[in-house]
CHARMM-style PDB file with segment names, atoms N, HN, CA, C and O in Angstrom:
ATOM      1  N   UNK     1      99.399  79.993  87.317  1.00  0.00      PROA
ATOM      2  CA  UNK     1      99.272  80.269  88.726  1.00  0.00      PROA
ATOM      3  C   UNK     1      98.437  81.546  88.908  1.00  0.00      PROA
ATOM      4  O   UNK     1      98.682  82.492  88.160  1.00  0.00      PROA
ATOM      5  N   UNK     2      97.461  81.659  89.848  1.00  0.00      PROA
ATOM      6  HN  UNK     2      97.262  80.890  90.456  1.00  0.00      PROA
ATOM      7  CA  UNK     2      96.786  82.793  89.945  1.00  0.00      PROA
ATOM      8  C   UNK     2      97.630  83.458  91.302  1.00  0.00      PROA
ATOM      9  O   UNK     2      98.240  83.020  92.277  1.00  0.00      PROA
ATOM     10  N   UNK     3      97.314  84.611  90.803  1.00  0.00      PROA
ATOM     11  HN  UNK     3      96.818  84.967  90.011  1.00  0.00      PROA
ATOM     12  CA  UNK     3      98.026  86.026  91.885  1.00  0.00      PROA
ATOM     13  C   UNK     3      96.881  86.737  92.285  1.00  0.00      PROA
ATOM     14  O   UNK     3      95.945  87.019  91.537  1.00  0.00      PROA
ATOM     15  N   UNK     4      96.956  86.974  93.272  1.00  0.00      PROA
ATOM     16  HN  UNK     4      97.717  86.745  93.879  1.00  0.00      PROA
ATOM     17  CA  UNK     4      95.799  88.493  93.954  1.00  0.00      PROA
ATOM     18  C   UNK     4      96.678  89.708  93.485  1.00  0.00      PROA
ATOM     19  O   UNK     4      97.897  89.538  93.452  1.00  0.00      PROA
ATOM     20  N   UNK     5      96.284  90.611  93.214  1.00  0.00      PROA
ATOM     21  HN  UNK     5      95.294  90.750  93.241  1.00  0.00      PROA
ATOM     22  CA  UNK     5      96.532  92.012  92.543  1.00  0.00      PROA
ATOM     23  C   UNK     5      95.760  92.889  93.317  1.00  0.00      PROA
ATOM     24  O   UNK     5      94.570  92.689  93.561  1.00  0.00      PROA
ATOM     25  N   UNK     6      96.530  94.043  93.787  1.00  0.00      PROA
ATOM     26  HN  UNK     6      97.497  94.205  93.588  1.00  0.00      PROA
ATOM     27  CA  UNK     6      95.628  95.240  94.362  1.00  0.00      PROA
ATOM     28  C   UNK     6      95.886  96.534  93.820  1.00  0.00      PROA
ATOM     29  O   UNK     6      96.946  96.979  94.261  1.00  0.00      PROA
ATOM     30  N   UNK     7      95.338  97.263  93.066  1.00  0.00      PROA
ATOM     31  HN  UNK     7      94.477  96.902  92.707  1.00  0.00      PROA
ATOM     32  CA  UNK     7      96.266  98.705  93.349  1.00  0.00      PROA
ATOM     33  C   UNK     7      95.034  99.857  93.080  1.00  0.00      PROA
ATOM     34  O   UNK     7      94.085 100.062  93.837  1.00  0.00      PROA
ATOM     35  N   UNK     8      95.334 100.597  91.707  1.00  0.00      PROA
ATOM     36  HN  UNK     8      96.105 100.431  91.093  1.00  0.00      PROA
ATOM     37  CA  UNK     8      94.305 101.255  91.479  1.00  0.00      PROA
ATOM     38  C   UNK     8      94.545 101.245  89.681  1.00  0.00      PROA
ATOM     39  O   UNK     8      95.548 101.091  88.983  1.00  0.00      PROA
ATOM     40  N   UNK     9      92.964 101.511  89.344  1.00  0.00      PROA
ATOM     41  HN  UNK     9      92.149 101.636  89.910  1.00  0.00      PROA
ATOM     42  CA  UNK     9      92.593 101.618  87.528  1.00  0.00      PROA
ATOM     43  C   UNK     9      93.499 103.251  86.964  1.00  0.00      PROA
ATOM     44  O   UNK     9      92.978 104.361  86.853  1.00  0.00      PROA
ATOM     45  N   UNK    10      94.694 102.939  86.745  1.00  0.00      PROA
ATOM     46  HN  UNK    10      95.117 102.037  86.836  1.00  0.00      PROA
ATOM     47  CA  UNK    10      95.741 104.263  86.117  1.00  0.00      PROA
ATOM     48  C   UNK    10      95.513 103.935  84.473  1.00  0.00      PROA
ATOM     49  O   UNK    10      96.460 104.084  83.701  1.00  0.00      PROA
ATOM     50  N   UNK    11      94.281 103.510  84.025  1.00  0.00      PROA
ATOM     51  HN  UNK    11      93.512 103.389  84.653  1.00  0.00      PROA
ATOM     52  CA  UNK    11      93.767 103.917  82.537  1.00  0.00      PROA
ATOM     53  C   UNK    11      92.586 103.998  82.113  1.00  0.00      PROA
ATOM     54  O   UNK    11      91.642 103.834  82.886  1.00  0.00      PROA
ATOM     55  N   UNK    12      92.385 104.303  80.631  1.00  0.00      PROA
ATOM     56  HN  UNK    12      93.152 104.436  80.003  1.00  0.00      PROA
ATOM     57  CA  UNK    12      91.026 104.227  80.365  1.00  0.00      PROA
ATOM     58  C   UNK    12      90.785 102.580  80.250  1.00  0.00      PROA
ATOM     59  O   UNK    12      91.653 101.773  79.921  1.00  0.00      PROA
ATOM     60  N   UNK    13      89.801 102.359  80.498  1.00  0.00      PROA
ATOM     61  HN  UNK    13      89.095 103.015  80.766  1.00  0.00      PROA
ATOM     62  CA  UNK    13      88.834 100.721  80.108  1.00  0.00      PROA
ATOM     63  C   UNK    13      88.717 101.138  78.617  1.00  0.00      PROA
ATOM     64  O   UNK    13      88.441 102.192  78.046  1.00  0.00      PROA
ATOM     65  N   UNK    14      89.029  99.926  78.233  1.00  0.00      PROA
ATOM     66  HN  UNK    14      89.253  99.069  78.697  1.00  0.00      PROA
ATOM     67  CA  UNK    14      88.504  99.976  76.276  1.00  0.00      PROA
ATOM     68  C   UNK    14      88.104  98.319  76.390  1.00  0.00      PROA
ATOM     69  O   UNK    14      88.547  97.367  77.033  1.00  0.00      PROA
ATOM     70  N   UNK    15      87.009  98.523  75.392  1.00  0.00      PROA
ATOM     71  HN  UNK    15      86.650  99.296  74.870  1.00  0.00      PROA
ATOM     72  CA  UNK    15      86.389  97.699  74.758  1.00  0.00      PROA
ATOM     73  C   UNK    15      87.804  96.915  73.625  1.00  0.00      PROA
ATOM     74  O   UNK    15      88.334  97.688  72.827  1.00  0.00      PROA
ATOM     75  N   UNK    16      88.255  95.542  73.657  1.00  0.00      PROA
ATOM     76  HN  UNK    16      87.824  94.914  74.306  1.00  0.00      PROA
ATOM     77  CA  UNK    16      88.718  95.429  72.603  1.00  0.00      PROA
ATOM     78  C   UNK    16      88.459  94.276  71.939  1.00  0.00      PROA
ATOM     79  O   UNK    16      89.286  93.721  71.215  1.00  0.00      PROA
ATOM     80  N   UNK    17      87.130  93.801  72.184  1.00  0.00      PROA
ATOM     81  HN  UNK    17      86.459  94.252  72.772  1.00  0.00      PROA
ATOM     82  CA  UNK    17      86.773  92.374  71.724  1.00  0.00      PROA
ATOM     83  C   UNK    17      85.431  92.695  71.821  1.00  0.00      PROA
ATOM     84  O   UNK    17      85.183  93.143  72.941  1.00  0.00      PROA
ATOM     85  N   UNK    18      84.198  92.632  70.889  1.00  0.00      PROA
ATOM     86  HN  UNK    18      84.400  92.268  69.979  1.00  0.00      PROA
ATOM     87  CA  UNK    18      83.116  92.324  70.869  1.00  0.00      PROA
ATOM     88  C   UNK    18      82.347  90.521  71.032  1.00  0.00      PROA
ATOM     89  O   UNK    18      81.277  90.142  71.509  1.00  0.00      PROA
ATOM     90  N   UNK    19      83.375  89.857  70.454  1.00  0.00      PROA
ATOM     91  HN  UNK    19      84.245  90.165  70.066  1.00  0.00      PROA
ATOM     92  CA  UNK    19      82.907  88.209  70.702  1.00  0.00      PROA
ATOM     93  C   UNK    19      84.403  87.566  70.305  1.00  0.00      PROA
ATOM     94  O   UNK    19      84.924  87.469  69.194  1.00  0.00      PROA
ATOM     95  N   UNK    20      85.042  87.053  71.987  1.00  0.00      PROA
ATOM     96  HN  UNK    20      84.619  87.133  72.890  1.00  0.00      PROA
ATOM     97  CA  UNK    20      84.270  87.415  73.088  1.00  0.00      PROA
ATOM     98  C   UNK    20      84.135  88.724  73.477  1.00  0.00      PROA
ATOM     99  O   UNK    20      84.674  89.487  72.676  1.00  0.00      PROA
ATOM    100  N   UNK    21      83.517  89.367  74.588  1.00  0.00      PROA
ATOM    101  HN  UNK    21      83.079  88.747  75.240  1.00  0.00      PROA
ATOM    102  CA  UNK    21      83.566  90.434  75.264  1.00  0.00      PROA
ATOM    103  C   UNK    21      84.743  90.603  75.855  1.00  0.00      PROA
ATOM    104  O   UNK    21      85.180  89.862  76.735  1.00  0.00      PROA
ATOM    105  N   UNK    22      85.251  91.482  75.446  1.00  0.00      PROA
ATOM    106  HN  UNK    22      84.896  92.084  74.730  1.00  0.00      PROA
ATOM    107  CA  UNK    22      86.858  91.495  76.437  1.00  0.00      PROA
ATOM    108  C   UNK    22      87.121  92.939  76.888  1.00  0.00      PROA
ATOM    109  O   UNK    22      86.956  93.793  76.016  1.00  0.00      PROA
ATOM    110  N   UNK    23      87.361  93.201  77.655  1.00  0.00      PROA
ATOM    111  HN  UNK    23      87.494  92.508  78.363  1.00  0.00      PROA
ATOM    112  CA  UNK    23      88.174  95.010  78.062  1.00  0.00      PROA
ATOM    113  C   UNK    23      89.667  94.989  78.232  1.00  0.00      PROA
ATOM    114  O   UNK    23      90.260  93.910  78.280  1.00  0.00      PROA
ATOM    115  N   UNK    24      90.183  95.926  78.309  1.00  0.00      PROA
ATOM    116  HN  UNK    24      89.702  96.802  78.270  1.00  0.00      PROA
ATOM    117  CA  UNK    24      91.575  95.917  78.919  1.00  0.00      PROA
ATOM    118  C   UNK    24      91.491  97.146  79.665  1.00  0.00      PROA
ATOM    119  O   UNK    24      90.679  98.066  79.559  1.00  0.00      PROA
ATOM    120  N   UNK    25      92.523  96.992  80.477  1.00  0.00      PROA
ATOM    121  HN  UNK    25      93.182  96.245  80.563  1.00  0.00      PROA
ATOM    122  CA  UNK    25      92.889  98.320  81.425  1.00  0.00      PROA
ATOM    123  C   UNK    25      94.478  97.819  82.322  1.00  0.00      PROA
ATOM    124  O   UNK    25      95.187  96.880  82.685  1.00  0.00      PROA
ATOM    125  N   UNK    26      94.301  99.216  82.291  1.00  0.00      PROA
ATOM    126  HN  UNK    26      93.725  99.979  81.996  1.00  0.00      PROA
ATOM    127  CA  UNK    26      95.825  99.016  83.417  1.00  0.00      PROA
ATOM    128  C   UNK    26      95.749  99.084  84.608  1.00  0.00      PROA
ATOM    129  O   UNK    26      94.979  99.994  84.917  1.00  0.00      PROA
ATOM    130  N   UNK    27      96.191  98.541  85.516  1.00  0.00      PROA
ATOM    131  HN  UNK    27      96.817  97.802  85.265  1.00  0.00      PROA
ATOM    132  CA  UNK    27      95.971  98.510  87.141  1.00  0.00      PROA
ATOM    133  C   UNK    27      97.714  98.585  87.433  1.00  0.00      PROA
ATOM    134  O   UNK    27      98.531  97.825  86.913  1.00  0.00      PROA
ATOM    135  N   UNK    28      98.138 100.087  88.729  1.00  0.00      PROA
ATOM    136  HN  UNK    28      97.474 100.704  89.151  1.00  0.00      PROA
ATOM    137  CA  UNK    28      98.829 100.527  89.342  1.00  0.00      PROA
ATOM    138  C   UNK    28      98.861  99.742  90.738  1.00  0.00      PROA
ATOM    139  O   UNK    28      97.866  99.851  91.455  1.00  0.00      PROA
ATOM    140  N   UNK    29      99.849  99.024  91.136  1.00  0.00      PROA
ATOM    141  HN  UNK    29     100.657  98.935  90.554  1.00  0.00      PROA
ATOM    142  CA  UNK    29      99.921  99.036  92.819  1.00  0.00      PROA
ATOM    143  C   UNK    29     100.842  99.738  93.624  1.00  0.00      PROA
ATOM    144  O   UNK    29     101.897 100.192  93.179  1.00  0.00      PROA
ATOM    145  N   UNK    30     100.591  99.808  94.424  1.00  0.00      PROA
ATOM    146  HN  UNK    30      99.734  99.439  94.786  1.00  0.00      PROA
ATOM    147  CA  UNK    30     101.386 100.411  95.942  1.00  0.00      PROA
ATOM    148  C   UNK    30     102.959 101.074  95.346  1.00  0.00      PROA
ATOM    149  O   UNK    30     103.381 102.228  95.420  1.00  0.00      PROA
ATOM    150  N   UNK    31     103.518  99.989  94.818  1.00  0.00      PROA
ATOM    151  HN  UNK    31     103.176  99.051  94.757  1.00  0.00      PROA
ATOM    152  CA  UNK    31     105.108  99.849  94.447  1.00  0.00      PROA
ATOM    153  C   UNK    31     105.231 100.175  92.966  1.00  0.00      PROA
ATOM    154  O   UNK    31     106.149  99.841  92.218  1.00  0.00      PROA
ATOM    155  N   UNK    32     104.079 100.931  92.655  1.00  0.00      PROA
ATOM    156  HN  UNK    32     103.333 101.202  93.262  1.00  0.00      PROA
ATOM    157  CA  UNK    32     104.358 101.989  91.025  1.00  0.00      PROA
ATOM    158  C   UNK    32     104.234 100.939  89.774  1.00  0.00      PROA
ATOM    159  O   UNK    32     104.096 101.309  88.608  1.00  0.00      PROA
ATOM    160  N   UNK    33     104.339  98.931  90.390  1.00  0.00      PROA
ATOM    161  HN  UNK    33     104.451  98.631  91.337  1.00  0.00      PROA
ATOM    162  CA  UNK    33     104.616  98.413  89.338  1.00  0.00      PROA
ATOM    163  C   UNK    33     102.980  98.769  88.473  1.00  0.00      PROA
ATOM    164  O   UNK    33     102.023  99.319  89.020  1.00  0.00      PROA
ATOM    165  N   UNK    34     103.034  98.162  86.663  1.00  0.00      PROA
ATOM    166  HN  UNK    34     103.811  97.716  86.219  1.00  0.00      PROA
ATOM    167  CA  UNK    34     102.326  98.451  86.237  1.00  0.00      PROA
ATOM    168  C   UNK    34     101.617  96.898  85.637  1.00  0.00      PROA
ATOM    169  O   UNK    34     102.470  96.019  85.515  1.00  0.00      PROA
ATOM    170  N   UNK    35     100.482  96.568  85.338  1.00  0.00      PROA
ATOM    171  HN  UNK    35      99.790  97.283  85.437  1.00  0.00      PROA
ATOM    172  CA  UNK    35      99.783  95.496  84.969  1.00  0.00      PROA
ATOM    173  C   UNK    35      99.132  95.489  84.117  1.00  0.00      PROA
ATOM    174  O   UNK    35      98.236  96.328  84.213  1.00  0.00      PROA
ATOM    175  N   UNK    36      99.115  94.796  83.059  1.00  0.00      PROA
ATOM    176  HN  UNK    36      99.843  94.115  82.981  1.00  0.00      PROA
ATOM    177  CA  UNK    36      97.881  94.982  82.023  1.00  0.00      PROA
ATOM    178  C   UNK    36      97.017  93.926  82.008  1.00  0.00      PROA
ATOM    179  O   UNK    36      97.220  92.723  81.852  1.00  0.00      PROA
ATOM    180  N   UNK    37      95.766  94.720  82.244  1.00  0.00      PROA
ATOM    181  HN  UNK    37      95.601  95.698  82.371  1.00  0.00      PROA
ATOM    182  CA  UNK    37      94.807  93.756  82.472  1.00  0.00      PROA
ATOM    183  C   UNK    37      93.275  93.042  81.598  1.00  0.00      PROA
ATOM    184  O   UNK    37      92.289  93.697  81.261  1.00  0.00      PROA
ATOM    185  N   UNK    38      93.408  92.113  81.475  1.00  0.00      PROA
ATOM    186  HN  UNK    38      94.209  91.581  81.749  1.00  0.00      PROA
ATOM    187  CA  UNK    38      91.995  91.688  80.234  1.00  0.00      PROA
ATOM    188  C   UNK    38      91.016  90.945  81.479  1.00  0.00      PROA
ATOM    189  O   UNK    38      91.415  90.109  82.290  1.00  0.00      PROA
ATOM    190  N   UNK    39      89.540  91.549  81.362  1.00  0.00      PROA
ATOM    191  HN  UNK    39      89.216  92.228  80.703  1.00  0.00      PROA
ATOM    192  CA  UNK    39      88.695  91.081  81.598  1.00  0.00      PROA
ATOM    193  C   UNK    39      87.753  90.445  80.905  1.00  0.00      PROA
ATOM    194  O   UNK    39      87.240  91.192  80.072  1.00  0.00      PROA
ATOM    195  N   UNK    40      87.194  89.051  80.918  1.00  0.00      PROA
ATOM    196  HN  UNK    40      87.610  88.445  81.595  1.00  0.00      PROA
ATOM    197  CA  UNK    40      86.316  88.490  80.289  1.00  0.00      PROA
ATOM    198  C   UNK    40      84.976  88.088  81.145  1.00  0.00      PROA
ATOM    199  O   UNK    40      83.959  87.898  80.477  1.00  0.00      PROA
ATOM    200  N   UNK    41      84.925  88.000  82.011  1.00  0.00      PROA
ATOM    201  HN  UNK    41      85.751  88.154  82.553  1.00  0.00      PROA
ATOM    202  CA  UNK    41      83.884  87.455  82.978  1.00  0.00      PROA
ATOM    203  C   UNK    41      83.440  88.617  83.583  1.00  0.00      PROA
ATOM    204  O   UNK    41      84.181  89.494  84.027  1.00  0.00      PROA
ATOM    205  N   UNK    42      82.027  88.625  83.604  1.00  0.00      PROA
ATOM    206  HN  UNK    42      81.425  87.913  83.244  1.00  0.00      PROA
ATOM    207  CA  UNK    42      81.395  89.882  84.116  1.00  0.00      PROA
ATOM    208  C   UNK    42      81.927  91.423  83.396  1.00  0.00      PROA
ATOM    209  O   UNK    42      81.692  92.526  83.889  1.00  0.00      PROA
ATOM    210  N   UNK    43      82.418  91.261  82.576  1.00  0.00      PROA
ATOM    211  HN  UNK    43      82.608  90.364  82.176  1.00  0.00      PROA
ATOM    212  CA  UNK    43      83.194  92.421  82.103  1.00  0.00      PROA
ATOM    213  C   UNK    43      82.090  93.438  81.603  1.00  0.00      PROA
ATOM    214  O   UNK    43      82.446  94.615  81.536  1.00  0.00      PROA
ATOM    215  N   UNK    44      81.085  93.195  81.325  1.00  0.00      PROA
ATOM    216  HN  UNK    44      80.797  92.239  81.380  1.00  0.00      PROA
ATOM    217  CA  UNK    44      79.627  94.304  81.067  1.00  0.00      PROA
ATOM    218  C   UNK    44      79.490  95.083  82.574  1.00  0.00      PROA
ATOM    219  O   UNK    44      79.637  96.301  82.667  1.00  0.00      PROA
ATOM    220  N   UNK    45      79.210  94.279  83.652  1.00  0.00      PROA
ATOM    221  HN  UNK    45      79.090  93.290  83.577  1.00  0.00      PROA
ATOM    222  CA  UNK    45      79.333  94.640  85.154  1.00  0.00      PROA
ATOM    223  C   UNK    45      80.654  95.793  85.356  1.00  0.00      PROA
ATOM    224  O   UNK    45      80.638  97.013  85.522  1.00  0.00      PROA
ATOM    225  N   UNK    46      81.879  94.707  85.249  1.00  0.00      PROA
ATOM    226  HN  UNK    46      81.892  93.716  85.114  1.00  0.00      PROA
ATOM    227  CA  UNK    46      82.744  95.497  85.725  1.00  0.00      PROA
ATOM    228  C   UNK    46      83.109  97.086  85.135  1.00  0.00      PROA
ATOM    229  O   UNK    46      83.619  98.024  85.747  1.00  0.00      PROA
ATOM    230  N   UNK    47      82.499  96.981  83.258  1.00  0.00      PROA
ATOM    231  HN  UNK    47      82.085  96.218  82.761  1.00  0.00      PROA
ATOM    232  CA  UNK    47      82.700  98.194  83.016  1.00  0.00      PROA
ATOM    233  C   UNK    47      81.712  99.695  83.367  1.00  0.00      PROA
ATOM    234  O   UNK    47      81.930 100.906  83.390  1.00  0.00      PROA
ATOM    235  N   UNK    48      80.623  98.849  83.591  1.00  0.00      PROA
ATOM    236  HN  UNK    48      80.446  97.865  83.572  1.00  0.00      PROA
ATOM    237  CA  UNK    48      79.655  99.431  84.197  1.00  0.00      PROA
ATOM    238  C   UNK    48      80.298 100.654  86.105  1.00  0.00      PROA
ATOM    239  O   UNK    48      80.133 101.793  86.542  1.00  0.00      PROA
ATOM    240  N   UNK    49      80.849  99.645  86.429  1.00  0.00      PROA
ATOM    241  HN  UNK    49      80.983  98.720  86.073  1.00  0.00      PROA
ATOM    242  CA  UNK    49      81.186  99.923  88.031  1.00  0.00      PROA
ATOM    243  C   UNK    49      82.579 100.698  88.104  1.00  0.00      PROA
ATOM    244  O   UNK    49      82.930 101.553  88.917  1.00  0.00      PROA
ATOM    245  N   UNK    50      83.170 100.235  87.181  1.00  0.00      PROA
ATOM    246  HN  UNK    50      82.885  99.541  86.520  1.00  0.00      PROA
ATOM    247  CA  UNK    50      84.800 100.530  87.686  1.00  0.00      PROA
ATOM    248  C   UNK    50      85.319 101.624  86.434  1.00  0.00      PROA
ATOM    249  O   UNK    50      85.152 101.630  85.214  1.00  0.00      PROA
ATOM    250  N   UNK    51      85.972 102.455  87.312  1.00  0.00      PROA
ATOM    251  HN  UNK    51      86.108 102.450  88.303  1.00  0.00      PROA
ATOM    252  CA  UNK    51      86.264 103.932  86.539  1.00  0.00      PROA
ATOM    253  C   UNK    51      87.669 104.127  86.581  1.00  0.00      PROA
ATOM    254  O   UNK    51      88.398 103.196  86.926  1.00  0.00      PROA
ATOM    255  N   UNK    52      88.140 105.264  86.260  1.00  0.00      PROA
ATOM    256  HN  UNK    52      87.548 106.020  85.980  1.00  0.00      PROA
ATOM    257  CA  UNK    52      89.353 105.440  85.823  1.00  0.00      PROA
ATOM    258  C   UNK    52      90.169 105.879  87.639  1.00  0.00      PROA
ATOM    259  O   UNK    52      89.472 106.707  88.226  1.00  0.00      PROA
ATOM    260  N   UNK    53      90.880 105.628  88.095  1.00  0.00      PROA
ATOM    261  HN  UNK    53      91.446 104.956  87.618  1.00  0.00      PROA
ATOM    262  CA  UNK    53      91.205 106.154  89.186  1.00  0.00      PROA
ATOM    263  C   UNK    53      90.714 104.782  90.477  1.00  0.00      PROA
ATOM    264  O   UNK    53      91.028 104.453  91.621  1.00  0.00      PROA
ATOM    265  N   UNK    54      90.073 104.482  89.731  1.00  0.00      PROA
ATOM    266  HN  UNK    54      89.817 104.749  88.802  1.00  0.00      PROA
ATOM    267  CA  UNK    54      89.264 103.408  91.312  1.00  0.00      PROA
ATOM    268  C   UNK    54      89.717 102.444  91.542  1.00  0.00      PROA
ATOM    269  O   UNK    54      90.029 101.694  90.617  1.00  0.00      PROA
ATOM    270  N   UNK    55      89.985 101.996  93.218  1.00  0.00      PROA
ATOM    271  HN  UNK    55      89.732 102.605  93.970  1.00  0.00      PROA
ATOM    272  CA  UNK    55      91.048 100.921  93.867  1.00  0.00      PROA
ATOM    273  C   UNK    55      90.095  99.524  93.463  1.00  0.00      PROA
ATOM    274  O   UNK    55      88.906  99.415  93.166  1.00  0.00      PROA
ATOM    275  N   UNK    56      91.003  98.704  93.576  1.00  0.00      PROA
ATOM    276  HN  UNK    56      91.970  98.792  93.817  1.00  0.00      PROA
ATOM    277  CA  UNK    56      90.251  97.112  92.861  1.00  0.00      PROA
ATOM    278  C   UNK    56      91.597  96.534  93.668  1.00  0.00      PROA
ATOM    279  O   UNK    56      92.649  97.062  94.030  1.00  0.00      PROA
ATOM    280  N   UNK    57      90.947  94.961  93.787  1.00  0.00      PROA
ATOM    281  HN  UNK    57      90.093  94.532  93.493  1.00  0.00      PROA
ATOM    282  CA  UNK    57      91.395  93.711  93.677  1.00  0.00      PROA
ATOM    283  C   UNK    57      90.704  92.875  92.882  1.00  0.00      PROA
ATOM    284  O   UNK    57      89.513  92.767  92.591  1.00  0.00      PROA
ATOM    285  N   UNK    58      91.877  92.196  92.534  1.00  0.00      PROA
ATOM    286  HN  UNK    58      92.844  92.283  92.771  1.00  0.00      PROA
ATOM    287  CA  UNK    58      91.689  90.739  91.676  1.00  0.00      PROA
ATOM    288  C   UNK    58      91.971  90.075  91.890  1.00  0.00      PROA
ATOM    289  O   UNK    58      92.951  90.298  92.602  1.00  0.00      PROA
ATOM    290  N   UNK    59      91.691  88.393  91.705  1.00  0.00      PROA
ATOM    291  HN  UNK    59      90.895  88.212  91.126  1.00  0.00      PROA
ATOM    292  CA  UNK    59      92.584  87.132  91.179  1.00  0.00      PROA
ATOM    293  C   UNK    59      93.326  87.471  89.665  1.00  0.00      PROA
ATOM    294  O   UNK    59      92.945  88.312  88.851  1.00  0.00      PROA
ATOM    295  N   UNK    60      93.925  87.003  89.605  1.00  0.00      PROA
ATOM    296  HN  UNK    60      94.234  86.319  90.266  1.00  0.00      PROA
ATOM    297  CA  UNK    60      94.478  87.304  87.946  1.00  0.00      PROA
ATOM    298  C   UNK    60      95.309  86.350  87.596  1.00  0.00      PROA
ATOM    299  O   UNK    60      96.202  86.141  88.418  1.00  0.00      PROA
ATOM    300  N   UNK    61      95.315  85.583  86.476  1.00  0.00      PROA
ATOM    301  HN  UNK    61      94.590  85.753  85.808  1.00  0.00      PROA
ATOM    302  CA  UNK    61      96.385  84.954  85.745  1.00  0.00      PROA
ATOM    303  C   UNK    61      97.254  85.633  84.863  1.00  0.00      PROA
ATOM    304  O   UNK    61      96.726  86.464  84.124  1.00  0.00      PROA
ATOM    305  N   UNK    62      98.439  85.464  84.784  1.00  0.00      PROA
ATOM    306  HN  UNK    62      98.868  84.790  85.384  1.00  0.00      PROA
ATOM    307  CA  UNK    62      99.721  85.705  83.906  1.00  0.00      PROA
ATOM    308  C   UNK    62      99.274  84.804  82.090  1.00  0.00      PROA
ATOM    309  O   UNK    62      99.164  83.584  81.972  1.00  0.00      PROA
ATOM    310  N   UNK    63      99.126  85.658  81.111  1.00  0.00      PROA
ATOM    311  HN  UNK    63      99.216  86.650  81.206  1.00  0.00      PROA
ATOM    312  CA  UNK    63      98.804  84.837  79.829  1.00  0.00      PROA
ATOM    313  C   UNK    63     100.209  84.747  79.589  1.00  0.00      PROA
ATOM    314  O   UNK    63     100.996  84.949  80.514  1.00  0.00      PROA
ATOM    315  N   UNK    64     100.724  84.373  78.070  1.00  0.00      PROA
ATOM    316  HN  UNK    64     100.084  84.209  77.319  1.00  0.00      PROA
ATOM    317  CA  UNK    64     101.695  84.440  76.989  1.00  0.00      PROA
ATOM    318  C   UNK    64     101.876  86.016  76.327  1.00  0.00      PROA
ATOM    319  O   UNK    64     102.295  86.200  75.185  1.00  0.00      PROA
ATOM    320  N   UNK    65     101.570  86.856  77.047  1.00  0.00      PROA
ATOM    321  HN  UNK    65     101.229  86.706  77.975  1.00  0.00      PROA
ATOM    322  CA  UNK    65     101.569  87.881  76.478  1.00  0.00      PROA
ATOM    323  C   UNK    65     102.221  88.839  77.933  1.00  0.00      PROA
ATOM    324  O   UNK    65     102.584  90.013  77.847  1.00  0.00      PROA
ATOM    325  N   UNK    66     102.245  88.162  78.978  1.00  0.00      PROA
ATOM    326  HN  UNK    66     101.950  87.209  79.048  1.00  0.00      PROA
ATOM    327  CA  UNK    66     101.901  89.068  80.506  1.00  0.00      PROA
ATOM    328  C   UNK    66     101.014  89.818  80.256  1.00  0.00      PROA
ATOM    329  O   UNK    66     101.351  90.844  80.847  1.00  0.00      PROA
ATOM    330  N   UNK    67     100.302  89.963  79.883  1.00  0.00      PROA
ATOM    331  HN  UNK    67     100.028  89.129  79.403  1.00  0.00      PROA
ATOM    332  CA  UNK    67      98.783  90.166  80.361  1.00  0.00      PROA
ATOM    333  C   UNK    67      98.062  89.044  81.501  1.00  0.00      PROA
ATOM    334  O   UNK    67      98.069  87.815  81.569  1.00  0.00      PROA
ATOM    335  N   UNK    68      97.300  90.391  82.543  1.00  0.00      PROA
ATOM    336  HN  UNK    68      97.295  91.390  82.487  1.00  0.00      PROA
ATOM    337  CA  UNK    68      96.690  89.333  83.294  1.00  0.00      PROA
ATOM    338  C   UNK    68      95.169  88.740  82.556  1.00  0.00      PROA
ATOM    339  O   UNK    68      95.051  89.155  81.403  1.00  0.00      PROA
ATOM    340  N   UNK    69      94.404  88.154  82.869  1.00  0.00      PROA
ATOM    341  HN  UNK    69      94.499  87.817  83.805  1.00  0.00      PROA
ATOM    342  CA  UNK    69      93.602  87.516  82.682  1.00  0.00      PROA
ATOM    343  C   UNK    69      92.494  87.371  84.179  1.00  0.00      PROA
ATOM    344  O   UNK    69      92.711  86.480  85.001  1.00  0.00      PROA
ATOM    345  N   UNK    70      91.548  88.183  84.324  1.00  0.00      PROA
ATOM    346  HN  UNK    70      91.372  88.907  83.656  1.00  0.00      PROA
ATOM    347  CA  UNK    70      90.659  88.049  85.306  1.00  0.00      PROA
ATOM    348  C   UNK    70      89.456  87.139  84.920  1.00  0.00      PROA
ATOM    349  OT1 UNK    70      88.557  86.927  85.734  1.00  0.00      PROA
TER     350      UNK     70
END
């Protein structure tokens, strides 16, 4: 099931996959909960744009790990 996610980037972005390209980061919302998040799509872009501290939304899927999945 996909979820919309809002909050803000409360980590560093790391590189943790060269092939595929993957990042992770943590995203904070409103209500303190915490999210861990893997990007694969556009993830050259997004690391390019999005910094430590900066508000975002997503779609996101729930993996086998709770990790989201953008």
């Amino acid at each position: 099931m996909i979820e919309k996610l809002s909050g803000f980037i409360t980590s560093e972005i790391r590189n943790i996959s060269y092939s595929p390209l993957l990042f992770w980061f943590q995203l904070t919302d409103r209500d303190d909960n915490r999210y861990h998040m893997l990007i694969h799509m556009h993830a050259l872009n997004f690391f390019k744009q999005a910094k430590q501290g900066s508000a975002i939304e997503v779609l996101a899927k729930k993996n086998k790990r709770d990790q989201y999945n953008t």
